[in-house]
C-alpha positions as CSV (number, residue, x, y, z in Angstrom):
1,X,138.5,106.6,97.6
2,X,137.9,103.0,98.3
3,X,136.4,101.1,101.1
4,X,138.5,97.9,101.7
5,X,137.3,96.1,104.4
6,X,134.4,96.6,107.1
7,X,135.3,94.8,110.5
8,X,132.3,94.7,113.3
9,X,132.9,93.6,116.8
10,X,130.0,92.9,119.1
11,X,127.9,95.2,117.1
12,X,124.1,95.2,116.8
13,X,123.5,92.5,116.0
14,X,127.0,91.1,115.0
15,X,128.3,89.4,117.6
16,X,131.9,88.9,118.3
17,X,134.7,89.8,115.6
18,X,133.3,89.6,111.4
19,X,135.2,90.8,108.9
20,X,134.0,92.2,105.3
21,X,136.1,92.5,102.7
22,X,135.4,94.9,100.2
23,X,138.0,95.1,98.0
24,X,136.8,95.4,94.6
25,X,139.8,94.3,92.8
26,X,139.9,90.7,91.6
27,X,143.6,90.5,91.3
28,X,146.4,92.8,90.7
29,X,145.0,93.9,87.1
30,X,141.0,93.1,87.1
31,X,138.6,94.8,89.7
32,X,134.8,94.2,89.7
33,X,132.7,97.3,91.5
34,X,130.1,95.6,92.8
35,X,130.2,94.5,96.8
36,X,127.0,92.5,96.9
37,X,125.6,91.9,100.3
38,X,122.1,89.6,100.9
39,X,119.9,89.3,103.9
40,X,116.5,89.2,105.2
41,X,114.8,92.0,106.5
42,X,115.4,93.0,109.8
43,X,118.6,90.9,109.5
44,X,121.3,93.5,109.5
45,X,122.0,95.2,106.4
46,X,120.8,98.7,107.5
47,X,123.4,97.9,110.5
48,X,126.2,98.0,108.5
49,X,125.7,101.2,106.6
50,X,125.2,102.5,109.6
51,X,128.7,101.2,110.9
52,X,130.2,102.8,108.0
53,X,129.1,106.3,108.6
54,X,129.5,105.7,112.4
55,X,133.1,105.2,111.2
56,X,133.5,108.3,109.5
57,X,131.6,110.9,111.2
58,X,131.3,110.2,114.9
59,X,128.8,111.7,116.7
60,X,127.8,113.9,113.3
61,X,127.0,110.4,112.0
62,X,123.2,110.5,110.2
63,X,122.5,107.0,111.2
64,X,119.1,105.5,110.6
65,X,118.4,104.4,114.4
66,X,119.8,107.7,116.3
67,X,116.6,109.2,115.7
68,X,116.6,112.2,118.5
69,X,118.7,110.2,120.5
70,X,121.7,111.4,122.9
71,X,125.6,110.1,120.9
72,X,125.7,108.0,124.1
73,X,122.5,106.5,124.0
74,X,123.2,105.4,120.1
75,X,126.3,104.0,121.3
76,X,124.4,102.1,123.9
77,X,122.3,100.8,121.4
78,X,124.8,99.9,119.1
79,X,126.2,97.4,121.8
80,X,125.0,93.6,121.2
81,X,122.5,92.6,123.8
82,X,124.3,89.0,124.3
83,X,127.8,90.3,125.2
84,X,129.4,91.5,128.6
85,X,128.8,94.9,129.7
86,X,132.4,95.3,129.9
87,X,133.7,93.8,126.6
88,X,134.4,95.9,123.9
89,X,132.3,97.1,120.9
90,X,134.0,97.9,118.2
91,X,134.0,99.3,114.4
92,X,136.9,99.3,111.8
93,X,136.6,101.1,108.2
94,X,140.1,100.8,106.0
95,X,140.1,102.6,103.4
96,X,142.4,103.8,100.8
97,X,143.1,107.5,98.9
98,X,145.1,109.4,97.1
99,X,147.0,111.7,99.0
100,X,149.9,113.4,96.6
101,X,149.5,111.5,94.1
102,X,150.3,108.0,96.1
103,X,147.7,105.3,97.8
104,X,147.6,105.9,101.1
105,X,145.6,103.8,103.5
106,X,143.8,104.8,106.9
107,X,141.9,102.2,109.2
108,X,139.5,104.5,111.2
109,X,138.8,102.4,114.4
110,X,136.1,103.2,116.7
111,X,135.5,101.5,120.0
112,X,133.6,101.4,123.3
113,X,131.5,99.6,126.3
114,X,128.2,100.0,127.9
115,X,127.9,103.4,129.3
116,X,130.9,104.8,127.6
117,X,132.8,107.2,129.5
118,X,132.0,110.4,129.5
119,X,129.3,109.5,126.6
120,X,131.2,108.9,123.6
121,X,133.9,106.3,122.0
122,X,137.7,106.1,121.6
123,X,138.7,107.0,117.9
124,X,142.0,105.8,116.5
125,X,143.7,106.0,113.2
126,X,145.8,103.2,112.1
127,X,148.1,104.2,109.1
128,X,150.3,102.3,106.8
129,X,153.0,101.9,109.3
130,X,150.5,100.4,111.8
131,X,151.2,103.6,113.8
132,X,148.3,105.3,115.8
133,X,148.7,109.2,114.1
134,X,147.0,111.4,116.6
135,X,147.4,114.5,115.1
136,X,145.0,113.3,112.5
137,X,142.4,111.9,115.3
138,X,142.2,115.8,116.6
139,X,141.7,117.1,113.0
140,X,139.3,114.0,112.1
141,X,136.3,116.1,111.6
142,X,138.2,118.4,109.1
143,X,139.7,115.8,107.3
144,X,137.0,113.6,106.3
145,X,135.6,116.8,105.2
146,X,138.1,117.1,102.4
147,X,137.2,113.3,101.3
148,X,133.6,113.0,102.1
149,X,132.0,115.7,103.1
150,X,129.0,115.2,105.4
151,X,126.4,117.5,103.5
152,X,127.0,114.9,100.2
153,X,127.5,111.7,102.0
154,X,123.4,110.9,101.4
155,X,124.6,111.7,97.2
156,X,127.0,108.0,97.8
157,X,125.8,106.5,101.1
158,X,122.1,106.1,100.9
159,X,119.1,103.8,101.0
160,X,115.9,102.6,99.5
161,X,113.6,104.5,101.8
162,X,115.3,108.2,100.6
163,X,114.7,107.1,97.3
164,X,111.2,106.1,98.2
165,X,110.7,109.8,99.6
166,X,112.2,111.8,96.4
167,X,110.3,109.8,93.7
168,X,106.6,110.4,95.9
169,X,107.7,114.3,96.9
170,X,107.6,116.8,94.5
171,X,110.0,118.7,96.5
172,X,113.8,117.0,97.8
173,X,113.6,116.0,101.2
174,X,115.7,118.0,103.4
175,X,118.6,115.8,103.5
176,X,119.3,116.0,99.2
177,X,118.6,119.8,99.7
178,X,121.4,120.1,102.3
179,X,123.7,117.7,100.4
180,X,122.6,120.3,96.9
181,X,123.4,123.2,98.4
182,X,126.5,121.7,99.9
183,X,127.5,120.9,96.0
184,X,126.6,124.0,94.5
185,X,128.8,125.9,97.9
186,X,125.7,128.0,98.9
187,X,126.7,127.1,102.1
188,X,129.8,129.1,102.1
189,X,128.3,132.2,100.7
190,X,125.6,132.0,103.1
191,X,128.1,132.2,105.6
192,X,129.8,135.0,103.8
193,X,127.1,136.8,104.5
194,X,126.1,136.3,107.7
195,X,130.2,137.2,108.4
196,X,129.4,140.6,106.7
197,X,126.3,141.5,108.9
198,X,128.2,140.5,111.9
199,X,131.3,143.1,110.6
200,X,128.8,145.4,110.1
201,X,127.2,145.7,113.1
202,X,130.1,145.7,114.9
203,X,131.7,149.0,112.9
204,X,128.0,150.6,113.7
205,X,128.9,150.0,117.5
206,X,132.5,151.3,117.1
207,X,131.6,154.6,115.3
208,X,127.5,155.2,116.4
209,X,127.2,158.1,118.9
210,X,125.6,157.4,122.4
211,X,122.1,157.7,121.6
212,X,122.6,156.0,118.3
213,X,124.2,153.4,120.2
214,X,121.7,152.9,122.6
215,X,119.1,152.8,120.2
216,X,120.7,150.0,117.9
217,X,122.0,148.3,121.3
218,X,118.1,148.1,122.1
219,X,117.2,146.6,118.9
220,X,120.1,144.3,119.1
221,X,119.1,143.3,122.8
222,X,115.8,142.8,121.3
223,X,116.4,140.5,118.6
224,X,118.9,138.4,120.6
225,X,116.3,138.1,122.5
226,X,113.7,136.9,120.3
227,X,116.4,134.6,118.5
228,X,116.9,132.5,122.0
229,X,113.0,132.6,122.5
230,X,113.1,131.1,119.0
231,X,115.9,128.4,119.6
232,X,113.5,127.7,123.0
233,X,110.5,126.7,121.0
234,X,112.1,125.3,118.7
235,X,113.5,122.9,121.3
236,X,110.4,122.9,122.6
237,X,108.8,121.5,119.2
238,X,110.7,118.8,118.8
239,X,110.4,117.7,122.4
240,X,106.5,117.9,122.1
241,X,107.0,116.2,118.5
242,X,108.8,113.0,120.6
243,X,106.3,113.0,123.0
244,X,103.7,113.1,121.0
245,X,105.5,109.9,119.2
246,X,105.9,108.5,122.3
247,X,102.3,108.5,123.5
248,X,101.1,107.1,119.6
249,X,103.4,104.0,121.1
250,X,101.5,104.3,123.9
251,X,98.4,105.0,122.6
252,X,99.3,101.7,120.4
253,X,100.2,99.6,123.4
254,X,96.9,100.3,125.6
255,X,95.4,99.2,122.3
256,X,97.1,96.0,122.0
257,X,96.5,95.6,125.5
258,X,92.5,96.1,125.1
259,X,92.4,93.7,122.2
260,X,94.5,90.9,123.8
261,X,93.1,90.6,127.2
262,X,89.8,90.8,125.9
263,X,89.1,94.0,125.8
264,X,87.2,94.2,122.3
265,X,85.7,90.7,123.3
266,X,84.3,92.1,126.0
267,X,82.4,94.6,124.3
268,X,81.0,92.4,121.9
269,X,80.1,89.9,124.6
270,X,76.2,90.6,124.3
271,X,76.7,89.4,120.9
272,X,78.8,86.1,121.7
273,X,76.0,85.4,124.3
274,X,73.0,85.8,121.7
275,X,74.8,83.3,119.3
276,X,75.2,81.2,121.8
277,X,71.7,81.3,123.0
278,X,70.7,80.6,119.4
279,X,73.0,77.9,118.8
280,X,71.8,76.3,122.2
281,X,68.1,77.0,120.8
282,X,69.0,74.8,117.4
283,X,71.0,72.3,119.7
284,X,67.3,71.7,121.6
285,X,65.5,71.4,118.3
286,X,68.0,68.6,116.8
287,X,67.5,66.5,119.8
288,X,63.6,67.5,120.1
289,X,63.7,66.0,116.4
290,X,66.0,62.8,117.8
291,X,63.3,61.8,120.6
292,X,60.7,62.0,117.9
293,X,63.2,58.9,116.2
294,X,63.1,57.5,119.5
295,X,59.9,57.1,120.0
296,X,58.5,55.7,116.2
297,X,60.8,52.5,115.0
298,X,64.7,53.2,116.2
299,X,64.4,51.4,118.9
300,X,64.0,48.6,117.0
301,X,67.9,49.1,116.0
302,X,68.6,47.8,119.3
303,X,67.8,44.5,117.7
304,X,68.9,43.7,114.2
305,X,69.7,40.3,114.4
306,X,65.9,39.7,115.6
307,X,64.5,41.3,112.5
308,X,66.8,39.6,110.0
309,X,66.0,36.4,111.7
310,X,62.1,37.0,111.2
311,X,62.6,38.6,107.8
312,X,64.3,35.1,106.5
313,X,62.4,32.7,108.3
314,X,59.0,34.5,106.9
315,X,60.5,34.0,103.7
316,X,61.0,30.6,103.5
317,X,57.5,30.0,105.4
318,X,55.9,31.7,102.4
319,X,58.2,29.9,99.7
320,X,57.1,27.1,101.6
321,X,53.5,27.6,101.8
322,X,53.6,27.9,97.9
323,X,55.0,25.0,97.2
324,X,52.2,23.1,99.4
325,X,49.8,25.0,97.4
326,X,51.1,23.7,94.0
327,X,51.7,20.5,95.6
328,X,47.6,20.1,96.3
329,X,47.2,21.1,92.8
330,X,48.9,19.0,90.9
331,X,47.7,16.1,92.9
332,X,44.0,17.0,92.3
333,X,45.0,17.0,88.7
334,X,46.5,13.7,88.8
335,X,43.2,12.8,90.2
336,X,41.4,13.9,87.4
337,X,43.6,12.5,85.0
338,X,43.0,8.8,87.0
339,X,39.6,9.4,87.2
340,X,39.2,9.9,83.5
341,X,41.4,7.0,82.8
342,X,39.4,4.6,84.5
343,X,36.6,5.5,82.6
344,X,38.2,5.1,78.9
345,X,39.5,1.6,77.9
346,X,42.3,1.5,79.7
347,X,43.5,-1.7,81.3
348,X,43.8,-1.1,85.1
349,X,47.4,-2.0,84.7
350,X,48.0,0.6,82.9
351,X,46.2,2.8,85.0
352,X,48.2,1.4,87.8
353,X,51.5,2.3,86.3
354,X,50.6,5.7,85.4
355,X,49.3,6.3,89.2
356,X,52.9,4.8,90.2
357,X,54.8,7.7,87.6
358,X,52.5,10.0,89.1
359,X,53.2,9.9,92.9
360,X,56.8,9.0,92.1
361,X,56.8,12.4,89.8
362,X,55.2,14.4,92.3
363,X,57.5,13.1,95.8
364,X,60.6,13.7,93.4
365,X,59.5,17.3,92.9
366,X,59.3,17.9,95.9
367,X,61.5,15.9,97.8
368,X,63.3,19.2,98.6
369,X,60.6,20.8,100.4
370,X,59.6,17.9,102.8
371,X,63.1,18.6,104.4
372,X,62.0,22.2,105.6
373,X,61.3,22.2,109.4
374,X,57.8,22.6,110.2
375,X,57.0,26.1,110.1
376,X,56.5,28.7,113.3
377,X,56.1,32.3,112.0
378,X,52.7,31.6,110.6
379,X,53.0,35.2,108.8
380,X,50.7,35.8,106.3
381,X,51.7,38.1,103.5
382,X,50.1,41.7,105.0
383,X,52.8,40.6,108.2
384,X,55.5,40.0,105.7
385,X,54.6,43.6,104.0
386,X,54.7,45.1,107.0
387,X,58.1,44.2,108.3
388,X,59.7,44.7,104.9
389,X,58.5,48.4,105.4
390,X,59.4,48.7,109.0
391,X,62.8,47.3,108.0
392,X,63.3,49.6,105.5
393,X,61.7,52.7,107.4
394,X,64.8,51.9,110.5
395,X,67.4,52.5,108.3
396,X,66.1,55.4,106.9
397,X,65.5,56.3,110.4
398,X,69.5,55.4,111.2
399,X,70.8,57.7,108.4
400,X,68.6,60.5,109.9
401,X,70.0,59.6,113.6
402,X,73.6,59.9,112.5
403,X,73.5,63.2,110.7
404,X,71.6,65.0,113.2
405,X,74.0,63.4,115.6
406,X,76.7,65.1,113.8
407,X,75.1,68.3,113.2
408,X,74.5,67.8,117.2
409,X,78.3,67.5,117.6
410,X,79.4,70.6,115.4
411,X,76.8,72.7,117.3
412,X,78.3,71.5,120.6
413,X,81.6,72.3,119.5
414,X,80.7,75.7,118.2
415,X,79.1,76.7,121.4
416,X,82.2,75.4,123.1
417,X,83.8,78.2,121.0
418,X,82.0,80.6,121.8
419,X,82.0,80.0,125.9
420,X,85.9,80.1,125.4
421,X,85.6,83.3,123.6
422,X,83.3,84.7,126.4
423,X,85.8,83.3,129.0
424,X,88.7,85.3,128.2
425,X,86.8,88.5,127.5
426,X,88.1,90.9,130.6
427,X,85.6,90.8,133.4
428,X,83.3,94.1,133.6
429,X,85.7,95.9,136.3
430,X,89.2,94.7,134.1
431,X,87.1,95.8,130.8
432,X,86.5,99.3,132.2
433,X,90.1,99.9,133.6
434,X,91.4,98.9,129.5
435,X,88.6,101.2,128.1
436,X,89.8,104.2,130.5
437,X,93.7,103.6,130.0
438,X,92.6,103.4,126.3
439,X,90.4,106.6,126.4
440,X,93.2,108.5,128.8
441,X,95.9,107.2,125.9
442,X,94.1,109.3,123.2
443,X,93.1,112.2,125.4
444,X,96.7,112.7,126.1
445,X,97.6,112.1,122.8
446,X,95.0,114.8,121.5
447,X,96.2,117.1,124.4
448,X,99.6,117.0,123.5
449,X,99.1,117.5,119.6
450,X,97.2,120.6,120.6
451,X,100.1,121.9,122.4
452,X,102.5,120.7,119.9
453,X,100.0,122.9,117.1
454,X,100.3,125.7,119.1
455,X,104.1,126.0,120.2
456,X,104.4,125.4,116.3
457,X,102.2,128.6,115.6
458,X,104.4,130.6,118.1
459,X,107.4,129.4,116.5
460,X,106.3,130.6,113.0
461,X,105.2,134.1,114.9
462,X,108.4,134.1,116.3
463,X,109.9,134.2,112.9
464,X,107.8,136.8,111.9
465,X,108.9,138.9,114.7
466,X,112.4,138.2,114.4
467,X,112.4,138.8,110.4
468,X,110.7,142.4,111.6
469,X,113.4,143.3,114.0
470,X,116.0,142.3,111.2
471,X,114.3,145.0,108.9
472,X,114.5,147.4,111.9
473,X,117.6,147.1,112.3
474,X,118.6,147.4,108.9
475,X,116.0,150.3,108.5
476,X,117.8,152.1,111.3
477,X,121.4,151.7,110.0
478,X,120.8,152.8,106.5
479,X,119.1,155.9,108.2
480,X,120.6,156.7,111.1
481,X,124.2,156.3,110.8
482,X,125.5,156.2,107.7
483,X,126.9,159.2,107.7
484,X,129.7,157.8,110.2
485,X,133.2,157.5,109.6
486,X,132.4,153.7,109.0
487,X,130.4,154.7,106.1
488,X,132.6,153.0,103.5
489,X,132.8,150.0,105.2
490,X,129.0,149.7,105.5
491,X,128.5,151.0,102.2
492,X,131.3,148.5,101.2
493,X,129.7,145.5,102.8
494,X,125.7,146.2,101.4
495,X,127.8,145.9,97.7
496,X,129.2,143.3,98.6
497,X,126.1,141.3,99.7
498,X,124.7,142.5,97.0
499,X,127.6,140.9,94.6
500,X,127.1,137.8,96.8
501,X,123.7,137.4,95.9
502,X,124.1,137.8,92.6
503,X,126.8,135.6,92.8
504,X,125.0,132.8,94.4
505,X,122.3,133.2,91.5
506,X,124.8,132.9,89.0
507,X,126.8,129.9,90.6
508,X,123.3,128.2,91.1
509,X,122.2,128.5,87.7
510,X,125.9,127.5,86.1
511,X,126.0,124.5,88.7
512,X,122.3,123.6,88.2
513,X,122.2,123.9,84.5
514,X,125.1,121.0,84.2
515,X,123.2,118.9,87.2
516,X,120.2,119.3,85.1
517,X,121.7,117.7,81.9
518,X,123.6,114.6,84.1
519,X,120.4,114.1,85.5
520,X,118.2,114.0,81.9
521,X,121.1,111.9,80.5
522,X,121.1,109.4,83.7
523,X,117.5,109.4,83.7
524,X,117.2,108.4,79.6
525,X,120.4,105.8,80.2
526,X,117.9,103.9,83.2
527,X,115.0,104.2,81.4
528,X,116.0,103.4,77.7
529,X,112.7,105.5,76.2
530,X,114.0,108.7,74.7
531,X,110.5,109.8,73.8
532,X,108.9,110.4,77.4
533,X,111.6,113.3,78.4
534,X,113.3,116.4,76.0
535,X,114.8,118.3,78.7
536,X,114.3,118.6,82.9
537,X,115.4,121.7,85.0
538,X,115.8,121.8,88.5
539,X,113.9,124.8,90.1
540,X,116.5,127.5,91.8
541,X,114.9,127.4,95.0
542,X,113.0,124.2,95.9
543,X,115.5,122.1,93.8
544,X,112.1,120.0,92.7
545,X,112.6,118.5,89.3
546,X,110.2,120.0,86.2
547,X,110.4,117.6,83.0
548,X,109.5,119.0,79.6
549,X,108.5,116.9,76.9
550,X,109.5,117.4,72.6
551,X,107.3,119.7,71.9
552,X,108.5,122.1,75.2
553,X,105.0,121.1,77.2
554,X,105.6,119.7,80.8
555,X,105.1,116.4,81.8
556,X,103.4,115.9,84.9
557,X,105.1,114.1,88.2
558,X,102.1,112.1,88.7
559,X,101.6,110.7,84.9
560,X,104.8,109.0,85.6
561,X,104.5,105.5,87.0
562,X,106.0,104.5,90.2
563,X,109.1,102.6,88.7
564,X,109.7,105.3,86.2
565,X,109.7,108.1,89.4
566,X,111.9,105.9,91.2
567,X,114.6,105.7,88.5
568,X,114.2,109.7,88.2
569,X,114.7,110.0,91.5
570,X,118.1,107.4,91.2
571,X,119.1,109.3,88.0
572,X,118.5,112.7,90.6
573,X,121.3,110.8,93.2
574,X,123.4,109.7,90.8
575,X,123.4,113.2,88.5
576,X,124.4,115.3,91.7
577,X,127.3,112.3,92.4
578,X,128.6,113.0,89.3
579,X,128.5,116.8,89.1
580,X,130.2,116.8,92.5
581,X,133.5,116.2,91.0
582,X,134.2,113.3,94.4
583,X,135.4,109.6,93.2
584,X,133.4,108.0,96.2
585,X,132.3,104.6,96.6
586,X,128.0,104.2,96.2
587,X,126.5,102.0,99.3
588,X,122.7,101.4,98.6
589,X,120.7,99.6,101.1
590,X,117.6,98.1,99.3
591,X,118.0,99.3,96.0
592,X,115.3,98.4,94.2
593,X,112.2,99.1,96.3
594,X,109.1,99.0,93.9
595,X,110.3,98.6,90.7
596,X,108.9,96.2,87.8
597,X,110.6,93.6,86.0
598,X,111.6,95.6,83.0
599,X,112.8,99.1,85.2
600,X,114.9,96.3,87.3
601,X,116.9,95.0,84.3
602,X,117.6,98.5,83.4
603,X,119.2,99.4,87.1
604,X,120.6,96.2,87.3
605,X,122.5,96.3,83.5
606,X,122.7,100.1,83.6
607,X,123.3,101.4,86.9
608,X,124.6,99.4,89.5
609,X,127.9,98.7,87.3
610,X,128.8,102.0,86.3
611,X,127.1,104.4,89.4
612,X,131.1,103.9,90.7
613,X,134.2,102.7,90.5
614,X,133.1,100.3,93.9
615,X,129.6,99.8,94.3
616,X,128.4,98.1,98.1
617,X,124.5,96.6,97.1
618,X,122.8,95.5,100.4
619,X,119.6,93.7,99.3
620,X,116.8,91.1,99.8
621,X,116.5,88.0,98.0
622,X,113.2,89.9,96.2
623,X,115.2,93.1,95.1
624,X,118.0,91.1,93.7
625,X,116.9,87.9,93.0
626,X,118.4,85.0,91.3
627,X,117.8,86.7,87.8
628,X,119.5,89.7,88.4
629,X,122.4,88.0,90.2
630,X,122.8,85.8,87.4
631,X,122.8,89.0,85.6
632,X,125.8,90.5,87.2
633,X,127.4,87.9,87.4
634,X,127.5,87.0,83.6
635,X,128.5,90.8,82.6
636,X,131.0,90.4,85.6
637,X,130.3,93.3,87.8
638,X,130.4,91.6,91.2
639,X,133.9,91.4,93.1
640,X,133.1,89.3,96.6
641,X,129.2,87.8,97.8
642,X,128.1,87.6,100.7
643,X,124.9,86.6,102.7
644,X,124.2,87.7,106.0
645,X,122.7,84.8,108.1
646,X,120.2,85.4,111.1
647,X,119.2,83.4,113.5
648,X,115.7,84.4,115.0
649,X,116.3,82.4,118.2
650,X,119.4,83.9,119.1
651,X,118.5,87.7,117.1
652,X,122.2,87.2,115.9
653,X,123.8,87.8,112.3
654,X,127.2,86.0,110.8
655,X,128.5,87.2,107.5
656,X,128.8,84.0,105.4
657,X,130.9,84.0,102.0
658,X,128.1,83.7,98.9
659,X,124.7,85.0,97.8
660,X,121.0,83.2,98.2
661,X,121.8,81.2,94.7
């Protein structure tokens, strides 16, 4: 069997018509197996596995959205939210099979509006003639039976999340027990069975007297009966079970609601309010310590120019009052010196012309200095002192203004914060009515898990009962009326079960035993380290997986690290696809999950090419990134790319030709 092309019309979140191809051949003589689909979380890849089962099972379909929704709810759902409630939504799988020994294709078309009629969808079957062959819509169900039966369609259609769940459990989850069973055919010896008990029962009627009769009537009354008061609570449990998910949601919205209309702000308002009293407290001391600025020398930073006016002009008074002094000096020596000449023998000439060098010597000094303007300060050197200091001292005192003026500002603004804060916490009457919807959330949350616990207990009672009656009953027909003309068939039928059971033990030990070696052998090939595992069997009745090492001692689930339980768990898929005899394509949506770099290579080079003869990979850009793409590409496993593009604003997706790289 081979899927060759997907079409999606207006559905989730494809809108109008896009078409997949997903043919793997190449051309006429080369054929690649791998369909390699990209997209983003959330961006549709789930969608389209869940088209192709939709296409292939209908209303049986295990899609991953149904949930416990009603067939025409899901096809509700299905419908694009941006279309007209009257256009068509539509799905179309072709395929191509064998069928005596010849191709033969089928295009399975599916189709419907909003609020289909009568809840469900039209199903056609286009064939190679293009003709509509409706004696195959009627026997759909049966047929795609004999392709792809439902109970192994999880073993070739599956996804990163069931993979997930078998490598953490150490039991199968319920949908690879169903899809074992199916493989080993326990199913139809189960039925078998149940066949015989109801021909039994109904040759105890035929030949039982009246008071026999009446007696296993009673106990037959009885138990059907307790069988409907079974199916009851079941239905009952899984009811409760939705509401109880539905009140988490709403548990989870009252929640949401209490945090973002302030809600928890509210409560921790007494807090907000005592920061902000202490911020306001620090705000009062920074501008206490500013007035104290204010009222020494700042002030005089209203008036620099002043102070450098009177800081230069004392400056060049006292330059000037020093050269006056030296000035005096030097004349009184030259005084001295004329003095003493006088008194040697010197001619007064003489004396004359050295008077004349003198005075010219001493104007030509300072000649400079006459031309400074009279002076006005009149500061003495203790003045000058002092306003050096006080000049220095202000802009000391102006760095120590600015920074408290900052830490002024960031106070401000973190007080601002904290109003704002206090502002949109709910006011004391809107804060109680989120705290009671919030309290009357989880009450009824707690309520209805207590009802759910004990339903639950009465269903497992009920069991007991019903596996009581069923002992009765057989008690009373192995006593009571065997001795009837039936008693060969009876007697015929208990050896008969009995060769049924033994039967199914044998058939599940022969099918087992070659499941258990596919599964060792696809778990070495993924892992490529022959030491960690000699042998693994598969338990009879929980199918869980036991793993032995060389010297026969068991290996422990949990010493196995996460990547190597999730190739075990792959290996476990892919063994039971292989011992199932079916040539089925493999669709895995997000296929890699937690792996490391080294368990990656080995699915990517080991597993994806060969798990089938067509492969569809649905994957993130971090599962198969460029790397591993390059990978496949280079050993030439990948037929046709694609990437699936959405668009947040308009929650749409378009298949586009190529990969992320």
């Amino acid at each position: 069997m081979i899927f060759l092309e997907l079409v999606l019309q207006n559905f989730g979140p494809y809108s109008g018509k896009q078409v997949i191809n997903l043919n793997p051949k190449i051309d006429e003589e080369n054929s690649h197996p791998i369909i390699l689909l990209g997209g983003m979380n959330g961006g549709g890849k789930t969608t389209l596995m869940d088209a192709i089962r939709l296409a292939l099972y209908g209303p049986r379909a295990q899609c991953s959205t149904r949930g416990n929704l009603s067939y025409s709810d899901f096809l509700n759902q299905c419908v694009n939210n941006k279309i007209d409630p009257v256009a068509d939504t539509r799905i179309e799988l072709l395929f191509e099979h064998i069928e005596n020994d010849k191709p033969i294709k089928y295009r399975v078309v599916r189709s419907w509006t909003k609020n289909p009629k009568d809840g469900k969808d039209t199903l056609g079957i286009l064939g190679d003639s293009d003709t509509w062959p409706d004696a195959l819509v009627n026997i759909w169900d049966e047929y795609i039976e004999n392709l792809l039966p439902l109970g192994i369609s999880n073993l070739f259609l599956f996804d990163g999340e069931q993979v997930k769940e078998l490598a953490e459990q150490e039991t199968p989850p319920p949908v690879v027990v169903d899809a074992i069973r199916g493989l080993l055919g326990l199913e139809l010896a189960d039925r078998l069975a149940v066949d015989l008990d109801i021909l039994v029962n109904r040759k105890l009627k035929e030949v039982g007297n009246s008071k026999d009769l009446a007696n296993l009537e009673e106990i037959e009354t009885r138990l059907t009966q307790q069988q409907e008061d079974y199916q009851t609570t079941e239905e009952k449990v899984e009811i409760l079970k939705n509401q109880v998910e539905e009140l988490e949601q709403k548990q989870q919205e009252a929640f949401d609601k209490f945090i973002s209309e302030g809600g928890k702000i509210a409560a921790e308002r007494n807090q907000l309010e005592l920061q902000q009293d202490t911020k306001t407290a620090e705000i009062e001391q920074v501008r206490q310590s500013m007035c104290e600025l204010a009222a020494d020398v700042l002030p005089l930073a209203l008036i620099p120019n002043l102070l450098n006016q009177a800081q230069i002009q004392g400056e060049k008074e006292f330059r000037h009052q020093q050269v006056q002094i030296s000035k005096d000096l030097l004349l009184e020596r030259d005084q001295r010196l004329l003095t003493w000449l006088n008194q040697v023998e010197i001619s007064p000439i003489e004396v004359e012309k050295i008077q004349s060098f003198l005075i010219q010597d001493v104007d030509s000094l300072y000649a400079k200095t006459i031309q400074i303007e009279a002076p006005w300060l009149l500061a003495d050197d203790e003045t000058l002192s002092q306003l050096d200091n006080l000049i220095y001292h202000l802009q000391n005192s102006k760095l120590s203004a600015k920074e408290k003026l900052a830490i002024l500002k960031n106070k401000e603004e973190e007080i601002h914060t904290l109003e704002r804060q206090v502002q949109t916490a709910a006011a004391p009457e809107d804060y109680t009515k989120l705290r009671q919807a919030l309290e009357t959330a989880q009450n009824q949350i707690v309520e209805a898990k207590a009802n759910y616990e004990t339903i639950r207990r009465r269903l497992a009672e009920l069991e007991t009962i019903i596996a009581k009656s069923k002992r009765e009953l057989s008690d009373y027909t192995v006593e009571n009326i065997k001795h009837k003309n039936s008693e060969h068939i009876i007697t015929s039928a208990a050896k008969v079960q009995n060769t049924l059971k033994i039967f199914r033990e044998k058939l599940t030990l022969r099918k087992l035993n070659k499941l258990e070696e596919e599964v060792k052998n696809c778990f070495l090939y993924l892992l490529h380290k022959s030491d960690l595992v000699h042998r693994i069997t598969i338990d009879t009745k929980t199918f869980s997986l036991l793993l032995y090492d060389l010297n026969g001692k068991p290996v422990p689930k949990h010493r196995l690290s996460a990547g190597e339980k999730q190739l075990l768990a792959i290996a476990f898929l892919w063994g039971l696809a292989k011992v199932s005899g079916h040539r089925l394509p493999v669709a895995i949506d997000t296929p890699l999950g937690r792996l490391d770099s080294s368990h990656r290579s080995n699915l990517v080079e080991r597993y994806f090419p060969s798990a089938s003869h067509q492969v569809i990979l649905l994957s993130t850009d971090t599962e198969i990134g460029k790397k591993e793409v390059e990978t496949l590409r280079e050993n030439e496993a990948i037929a046709r790319e694609y990437l699936l593009k959405y668009d947040s604003s308009t929650r749409q997706t378009t298949i586009q030709p190529g990969y992320f790289w």
